[in-house]
C-alpha positions as CSV (number, residue, x, y, z in Angstrom):
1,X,126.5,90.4,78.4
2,X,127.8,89.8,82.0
3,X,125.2,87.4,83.9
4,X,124.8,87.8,88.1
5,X,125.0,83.6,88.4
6,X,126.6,84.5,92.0
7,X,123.7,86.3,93.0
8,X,121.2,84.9,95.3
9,X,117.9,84.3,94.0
10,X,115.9,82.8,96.9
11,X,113.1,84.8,98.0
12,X,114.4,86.7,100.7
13,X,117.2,87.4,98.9
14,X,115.3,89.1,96.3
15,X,113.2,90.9,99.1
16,X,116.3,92.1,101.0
17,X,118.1,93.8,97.9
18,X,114.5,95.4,97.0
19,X,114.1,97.2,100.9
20,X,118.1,97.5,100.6
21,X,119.2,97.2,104.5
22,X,120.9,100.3,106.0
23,X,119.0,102.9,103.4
24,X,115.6,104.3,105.1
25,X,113.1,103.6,102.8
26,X,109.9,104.0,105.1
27,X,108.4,106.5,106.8
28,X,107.6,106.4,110.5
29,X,104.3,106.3,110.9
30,X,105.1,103.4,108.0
31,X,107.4,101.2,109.6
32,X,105.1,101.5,113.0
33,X,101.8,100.0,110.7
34,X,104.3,97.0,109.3
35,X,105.2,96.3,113.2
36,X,101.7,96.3,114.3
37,X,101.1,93.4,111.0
38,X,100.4,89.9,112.7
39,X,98.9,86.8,111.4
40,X,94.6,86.7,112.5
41,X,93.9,84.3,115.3
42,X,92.2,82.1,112.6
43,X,95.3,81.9,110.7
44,X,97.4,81.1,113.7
45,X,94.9,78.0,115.0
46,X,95.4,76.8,111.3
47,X,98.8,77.1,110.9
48,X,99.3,75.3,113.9
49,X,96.6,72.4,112.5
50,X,98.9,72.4,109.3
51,X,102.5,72.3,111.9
52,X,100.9,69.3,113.9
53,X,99.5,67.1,110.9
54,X,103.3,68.1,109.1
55,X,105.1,66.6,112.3
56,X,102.4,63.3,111.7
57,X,103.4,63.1,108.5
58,X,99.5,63.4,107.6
59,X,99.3,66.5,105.7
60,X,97.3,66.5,102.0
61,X,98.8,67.7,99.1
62,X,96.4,71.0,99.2
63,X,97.9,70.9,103.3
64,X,101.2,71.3,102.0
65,X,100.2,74.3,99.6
66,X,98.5,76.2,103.0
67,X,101.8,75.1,104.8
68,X,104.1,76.3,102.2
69,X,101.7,79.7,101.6
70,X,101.7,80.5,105.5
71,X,106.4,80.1,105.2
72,X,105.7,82.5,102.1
73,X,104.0,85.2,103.9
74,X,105.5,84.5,107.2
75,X,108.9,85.1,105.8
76,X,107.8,88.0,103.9
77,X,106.5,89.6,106.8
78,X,109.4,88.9,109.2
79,X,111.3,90.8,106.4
80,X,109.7,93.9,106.0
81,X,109.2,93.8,110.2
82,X,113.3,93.3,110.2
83,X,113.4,96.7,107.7
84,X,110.8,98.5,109.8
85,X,112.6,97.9,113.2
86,X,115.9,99.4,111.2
87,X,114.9,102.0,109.8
């Protein structure tokens, strides 16, 4: 059985072959509700907490989950916005 070794497995990677660049895949009114999507006011103070104690060097272990859950979603999000604005 052929395997796909060459193929990309990060995250986005993953993401980008599931929305599949240059094929529509969302509606208008669709891609204009993920472009109105931004991070709560709460979440941006944190995430800039979590960015200053990283730069430190001061951040907790359970920091470094937030951190690493904030690049998650981030990235997700600036991925679905990059499909909405192309579409």
């Amino acid at each position: 059985m052929p395997t796909l070794s060459a193929t990309p497995a990060t995250e986005g990677a993953i993401w980008s072959r599931l929305l599949q660049p240059g094929r529509q895949t969302l509606s208008l009114a669709a891609a204009r509700s993920l472009l109105r999507l931004e991070f709560a006011p709460e979440d941006k103070g944190r995430m800039r907490e979590l960015a200053a104690k990283a730069r430190d060097g001061s951040l907790t272990a359970v920091e470094q989950e937030a951190i690493r859950n904030y690049e998650r979603v981030g990235n997700l999000l600036a991925l679905m916005k990059s499909k909405a604005g192309s579409d």
